[in-house]
DOMAR-274351 format. One line per 4 residues: their letters; for each residue x, y, z negated of N, C-alpha, C, O. Coordinates in Angstrom, 1 decimal. Each point is the difference from the previous one (the first is absolute). Layout:
BEGIN
a = X:Y:Z:X:Y:Z:X:Y:Z:X:Y:Z  ...
! end
This chain:
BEGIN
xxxx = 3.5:-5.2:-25.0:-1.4:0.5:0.4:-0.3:-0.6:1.4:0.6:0.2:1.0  -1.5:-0.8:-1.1:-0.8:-0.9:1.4:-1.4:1.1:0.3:-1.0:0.4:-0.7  1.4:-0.3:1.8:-1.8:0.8:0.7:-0.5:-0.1:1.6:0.5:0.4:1.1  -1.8:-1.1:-1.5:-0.9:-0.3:0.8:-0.7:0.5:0.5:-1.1:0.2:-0.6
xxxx = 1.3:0.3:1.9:-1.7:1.3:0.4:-1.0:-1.8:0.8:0.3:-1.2:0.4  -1.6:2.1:-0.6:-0.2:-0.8:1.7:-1.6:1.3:-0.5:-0.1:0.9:-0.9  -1.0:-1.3:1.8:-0.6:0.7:0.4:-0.3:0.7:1.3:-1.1:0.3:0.2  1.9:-0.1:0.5:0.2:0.2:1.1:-0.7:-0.7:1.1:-0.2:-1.2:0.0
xxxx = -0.3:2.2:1.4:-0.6:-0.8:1.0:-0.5:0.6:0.8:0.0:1.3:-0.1  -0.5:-1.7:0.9:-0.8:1.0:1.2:-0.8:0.6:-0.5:-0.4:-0.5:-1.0  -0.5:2.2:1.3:-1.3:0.5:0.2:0.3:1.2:0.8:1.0:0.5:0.4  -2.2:-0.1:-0.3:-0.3:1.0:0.7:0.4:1.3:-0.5:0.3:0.3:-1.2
xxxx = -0.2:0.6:2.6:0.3:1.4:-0.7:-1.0:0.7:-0.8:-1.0:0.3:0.6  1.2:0.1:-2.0:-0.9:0.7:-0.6:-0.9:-1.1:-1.1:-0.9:0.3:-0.7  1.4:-1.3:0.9:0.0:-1.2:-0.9:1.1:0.2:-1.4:0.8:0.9:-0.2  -1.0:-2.1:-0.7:0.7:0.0:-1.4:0.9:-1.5:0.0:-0.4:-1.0:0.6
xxxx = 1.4:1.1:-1.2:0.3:-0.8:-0.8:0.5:0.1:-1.2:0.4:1.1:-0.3  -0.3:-2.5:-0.7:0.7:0.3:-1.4:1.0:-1.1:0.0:-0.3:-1.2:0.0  2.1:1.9:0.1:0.9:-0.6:0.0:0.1:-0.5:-1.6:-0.5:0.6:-1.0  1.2:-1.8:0.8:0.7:-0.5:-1.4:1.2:-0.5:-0.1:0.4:-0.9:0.8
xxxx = 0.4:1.3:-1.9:1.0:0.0:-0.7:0.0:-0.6:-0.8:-0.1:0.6:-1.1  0.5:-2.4:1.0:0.0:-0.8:-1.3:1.5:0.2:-0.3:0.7:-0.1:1.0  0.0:0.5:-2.5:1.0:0.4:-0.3:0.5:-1.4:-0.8:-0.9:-0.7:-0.5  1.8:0.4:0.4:0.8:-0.6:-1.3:1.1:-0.2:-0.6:0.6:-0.9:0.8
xxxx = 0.0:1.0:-1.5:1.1:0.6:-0.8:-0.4:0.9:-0.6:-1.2:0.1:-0.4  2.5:1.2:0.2:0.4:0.8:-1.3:-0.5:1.0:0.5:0.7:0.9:0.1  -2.5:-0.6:0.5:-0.2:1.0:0.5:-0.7:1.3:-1.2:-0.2:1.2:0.0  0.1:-2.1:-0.5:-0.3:1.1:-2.0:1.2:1.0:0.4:-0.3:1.2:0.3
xxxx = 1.8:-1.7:-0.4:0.9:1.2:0.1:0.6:1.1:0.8:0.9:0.9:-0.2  -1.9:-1.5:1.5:0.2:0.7:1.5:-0.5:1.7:-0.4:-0.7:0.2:-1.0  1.0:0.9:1.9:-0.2:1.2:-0.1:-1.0:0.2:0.7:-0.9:0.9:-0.4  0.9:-1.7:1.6:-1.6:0.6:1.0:0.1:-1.7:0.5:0.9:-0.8:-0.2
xxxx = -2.2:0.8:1.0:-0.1:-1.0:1.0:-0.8:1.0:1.3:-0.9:0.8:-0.2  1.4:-1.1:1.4:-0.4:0.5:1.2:-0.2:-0.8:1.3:0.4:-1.1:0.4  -1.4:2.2:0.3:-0.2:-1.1:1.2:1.2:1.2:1.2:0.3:1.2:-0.2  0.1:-2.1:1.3:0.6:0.7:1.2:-0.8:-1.1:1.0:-0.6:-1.1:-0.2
xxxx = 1.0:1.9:1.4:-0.6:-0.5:1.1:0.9:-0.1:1.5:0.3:1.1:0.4  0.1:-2.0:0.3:0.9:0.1:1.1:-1.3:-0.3:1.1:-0.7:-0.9:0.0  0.8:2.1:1.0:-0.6:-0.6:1.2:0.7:0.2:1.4:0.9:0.7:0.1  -1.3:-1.2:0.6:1.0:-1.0:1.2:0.4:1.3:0.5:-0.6:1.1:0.3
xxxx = 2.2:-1.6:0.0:0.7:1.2:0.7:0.3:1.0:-1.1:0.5:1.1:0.3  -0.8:-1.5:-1.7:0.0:1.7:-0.8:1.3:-0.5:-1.2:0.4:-1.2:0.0  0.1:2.2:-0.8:0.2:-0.3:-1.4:-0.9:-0.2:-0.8:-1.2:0.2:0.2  1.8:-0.8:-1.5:-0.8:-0.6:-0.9:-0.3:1.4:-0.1:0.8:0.9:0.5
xxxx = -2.2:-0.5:-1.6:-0.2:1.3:-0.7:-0.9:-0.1:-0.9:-0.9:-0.7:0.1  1.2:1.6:-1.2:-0.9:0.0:-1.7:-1.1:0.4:0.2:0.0:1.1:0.5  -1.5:-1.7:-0.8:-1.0:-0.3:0.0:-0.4:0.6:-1.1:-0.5:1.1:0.1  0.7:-1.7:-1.1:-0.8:-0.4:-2.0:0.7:0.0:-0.7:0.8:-0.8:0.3
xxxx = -0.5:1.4:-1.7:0.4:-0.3:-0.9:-0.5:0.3:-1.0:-0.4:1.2:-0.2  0.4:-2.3:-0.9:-0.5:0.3:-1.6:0.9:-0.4:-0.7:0.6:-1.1:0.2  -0.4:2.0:-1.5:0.4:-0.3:-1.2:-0.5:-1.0:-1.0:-1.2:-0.2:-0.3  2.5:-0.5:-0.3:-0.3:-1.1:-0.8:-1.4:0.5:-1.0:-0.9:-0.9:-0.3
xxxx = 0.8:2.0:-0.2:-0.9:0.5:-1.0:-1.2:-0.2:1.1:-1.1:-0.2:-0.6  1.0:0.2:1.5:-1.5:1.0:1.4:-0.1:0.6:-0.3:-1.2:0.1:-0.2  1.9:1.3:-0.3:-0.5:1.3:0.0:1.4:0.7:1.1:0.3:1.2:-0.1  0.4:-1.8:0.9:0.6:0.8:0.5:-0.1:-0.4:1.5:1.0:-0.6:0.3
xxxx = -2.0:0.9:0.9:-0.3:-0.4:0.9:0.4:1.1:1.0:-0.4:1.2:-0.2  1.0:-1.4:1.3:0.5:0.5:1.4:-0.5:-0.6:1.1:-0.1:-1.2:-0.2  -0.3:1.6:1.3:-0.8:-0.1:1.4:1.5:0.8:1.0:0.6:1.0:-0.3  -0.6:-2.0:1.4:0.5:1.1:1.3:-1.1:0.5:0.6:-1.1:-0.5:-0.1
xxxx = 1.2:1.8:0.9:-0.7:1.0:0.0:-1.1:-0.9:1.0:-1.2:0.4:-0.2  1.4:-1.3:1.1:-0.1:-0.5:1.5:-1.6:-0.7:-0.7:-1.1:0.1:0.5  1.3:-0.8:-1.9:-0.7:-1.1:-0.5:-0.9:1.1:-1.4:-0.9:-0.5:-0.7  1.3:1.5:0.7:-1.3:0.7:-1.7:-1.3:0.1:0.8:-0.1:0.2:1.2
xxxx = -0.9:-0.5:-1.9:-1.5:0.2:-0.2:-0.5:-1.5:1.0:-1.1:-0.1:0.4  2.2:-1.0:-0.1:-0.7:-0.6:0.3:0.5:-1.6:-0.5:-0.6:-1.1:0.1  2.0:1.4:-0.5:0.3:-1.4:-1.2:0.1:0.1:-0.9:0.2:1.1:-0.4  -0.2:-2.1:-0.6:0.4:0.3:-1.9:0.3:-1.1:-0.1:-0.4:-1.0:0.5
xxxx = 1.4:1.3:-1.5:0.9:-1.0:-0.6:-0.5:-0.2:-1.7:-0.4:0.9:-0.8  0.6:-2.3:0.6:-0.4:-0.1:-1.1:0.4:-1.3:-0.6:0.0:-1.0:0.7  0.3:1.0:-2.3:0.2:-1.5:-0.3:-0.4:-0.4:-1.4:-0.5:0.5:-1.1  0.9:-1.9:1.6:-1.2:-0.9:-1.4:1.1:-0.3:-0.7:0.7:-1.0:0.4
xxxx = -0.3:1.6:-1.5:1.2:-0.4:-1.0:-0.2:-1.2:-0.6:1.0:-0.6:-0.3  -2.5:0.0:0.0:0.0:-1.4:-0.7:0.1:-1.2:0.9:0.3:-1.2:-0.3  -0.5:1.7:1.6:0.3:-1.0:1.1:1.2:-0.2:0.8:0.3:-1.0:0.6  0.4:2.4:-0.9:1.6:-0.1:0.8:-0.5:0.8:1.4:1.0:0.7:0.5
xxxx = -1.8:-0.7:0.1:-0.4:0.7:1.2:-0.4:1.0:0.6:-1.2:0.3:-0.2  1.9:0.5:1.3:0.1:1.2:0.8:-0.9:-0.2:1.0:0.0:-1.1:0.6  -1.0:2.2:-0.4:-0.5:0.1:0.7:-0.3:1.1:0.8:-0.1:1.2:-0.3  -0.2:-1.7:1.6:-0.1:1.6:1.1:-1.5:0.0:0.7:-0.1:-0.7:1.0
xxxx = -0.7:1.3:-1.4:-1.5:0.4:0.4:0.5:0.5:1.5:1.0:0.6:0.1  -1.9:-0.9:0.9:0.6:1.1:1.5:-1.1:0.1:0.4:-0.7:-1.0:-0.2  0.3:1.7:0.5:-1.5:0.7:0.6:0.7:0.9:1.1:1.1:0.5:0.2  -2.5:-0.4:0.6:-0.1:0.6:1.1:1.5:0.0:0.8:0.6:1.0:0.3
xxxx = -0.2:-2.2:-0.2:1.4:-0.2:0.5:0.2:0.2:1.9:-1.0:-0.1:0.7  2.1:0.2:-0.2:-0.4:0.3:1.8:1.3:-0.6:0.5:1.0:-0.3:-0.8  -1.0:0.0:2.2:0.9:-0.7:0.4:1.7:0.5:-0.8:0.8:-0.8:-0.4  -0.7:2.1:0.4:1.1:0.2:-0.2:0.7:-0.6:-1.8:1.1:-0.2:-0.5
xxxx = -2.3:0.1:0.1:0.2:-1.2:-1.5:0.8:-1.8:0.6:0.6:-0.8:-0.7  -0.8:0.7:1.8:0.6:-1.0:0.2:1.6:-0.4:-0.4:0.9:0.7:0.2  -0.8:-1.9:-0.9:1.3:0.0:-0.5:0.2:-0.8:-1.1:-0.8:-0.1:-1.0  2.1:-0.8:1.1:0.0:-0.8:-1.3:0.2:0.4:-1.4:1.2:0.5:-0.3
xxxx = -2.0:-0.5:-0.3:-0.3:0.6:-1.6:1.1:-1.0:-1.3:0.2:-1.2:-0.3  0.2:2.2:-0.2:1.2:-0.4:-1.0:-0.4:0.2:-1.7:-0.6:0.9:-0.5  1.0:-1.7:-0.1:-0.3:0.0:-1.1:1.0:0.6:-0.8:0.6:-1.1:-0.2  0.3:2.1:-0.5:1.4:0.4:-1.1:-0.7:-0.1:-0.9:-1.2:0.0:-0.2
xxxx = 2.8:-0.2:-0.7:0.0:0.1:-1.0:1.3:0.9:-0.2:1.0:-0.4:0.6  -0.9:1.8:-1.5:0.9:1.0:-0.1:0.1:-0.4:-1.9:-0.9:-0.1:-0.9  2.5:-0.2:0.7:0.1:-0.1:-1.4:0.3:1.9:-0.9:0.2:0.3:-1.2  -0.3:0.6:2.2:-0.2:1.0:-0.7:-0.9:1.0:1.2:0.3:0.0:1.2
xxxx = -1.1:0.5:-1.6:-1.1:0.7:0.7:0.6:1.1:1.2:0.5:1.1:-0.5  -0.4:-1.3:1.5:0.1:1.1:0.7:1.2:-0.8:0.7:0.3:0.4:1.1  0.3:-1.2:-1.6:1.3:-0.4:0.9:-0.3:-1.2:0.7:-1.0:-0.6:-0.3  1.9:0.2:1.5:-0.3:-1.0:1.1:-0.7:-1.1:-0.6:0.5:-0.3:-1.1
xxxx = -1.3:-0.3:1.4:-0.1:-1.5:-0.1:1.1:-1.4:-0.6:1.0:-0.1:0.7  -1.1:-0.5:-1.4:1.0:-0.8:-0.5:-0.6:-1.2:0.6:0.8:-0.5:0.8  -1.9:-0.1:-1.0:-1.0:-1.0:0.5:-0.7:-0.4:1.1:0.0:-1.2:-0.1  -0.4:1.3:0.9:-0.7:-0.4:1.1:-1.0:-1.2:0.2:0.3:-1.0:-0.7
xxxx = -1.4:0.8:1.5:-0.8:-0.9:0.1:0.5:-0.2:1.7:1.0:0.5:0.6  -1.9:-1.4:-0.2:0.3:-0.6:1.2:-0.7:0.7:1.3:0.3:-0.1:1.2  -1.3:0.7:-1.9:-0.9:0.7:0.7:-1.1:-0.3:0.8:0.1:-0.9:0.9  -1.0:1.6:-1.0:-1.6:-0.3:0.5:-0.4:0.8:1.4:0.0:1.2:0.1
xxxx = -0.2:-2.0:1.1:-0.5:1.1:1.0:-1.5:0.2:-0.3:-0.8:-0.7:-0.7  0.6:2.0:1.6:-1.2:0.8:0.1:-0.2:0.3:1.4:0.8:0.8:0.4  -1.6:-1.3:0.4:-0.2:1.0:1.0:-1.4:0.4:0.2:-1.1:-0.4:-0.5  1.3:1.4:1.3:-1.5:0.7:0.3:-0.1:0.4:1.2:0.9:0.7:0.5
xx = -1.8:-1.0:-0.1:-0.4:-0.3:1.3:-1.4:1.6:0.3:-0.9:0.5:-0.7  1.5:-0.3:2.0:-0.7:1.3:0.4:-1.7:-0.3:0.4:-0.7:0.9:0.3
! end
């Protein structure tokens, strides 16, 4: 499994972006694909996750009512809607792949920065 974010970039606080996740390999058989996020000075930490079906979708508490996760099964691609994002969203954004739902990451992307500017 190979995965690609990019999307990522500067804006403003209370501005949007839409991260992407081009996937390839055996991601039909994967359990979830997720986003995490490391920002400077911090641990990495869980963001997003959806089930291979999309019907089984998780938010960290930090990120509900203002990102969504979502993906294009005929395209292979994860995606992270961010709205009304603030400095403390700053941070390089990760793309997983979990081959059974709920357990660590097997996969990894290279990752996309985000920052936001006050």
């Amino acid at each position: 499994v190979q995965l690609v974010e990019s999307g990522g970039g500067l804006v403003q606080a209370g501005g949007s972006l839409r991260l992407s996740c081009a996937a390839s390999g055996r991601t039909s058989s994967s359990g979830s694909m997720d986003w995490f996020r490391r920002a400077p000075g911090k641990e990495r930490e869980f963001v997003a996750r959806i089930s291979s079906s999309g019907l089984g979708i998780a938010y960290a508490d930090s990120v509900k009512g203002r990102f969504s996760i979502s993906r294009d099964s005929a395209k292979n691609t994860l995606y992270l809607h961010m709205n009304s994002l603030q400095p403390e969203d700053t941070a390089v954004y990760y793309c997983a792949v979990s081959l059974r739902y709920g357990d660590p990451p097997d996969y990894w992307g290279q990752g996309t920065q985000v920052t936001v500017s006050s």
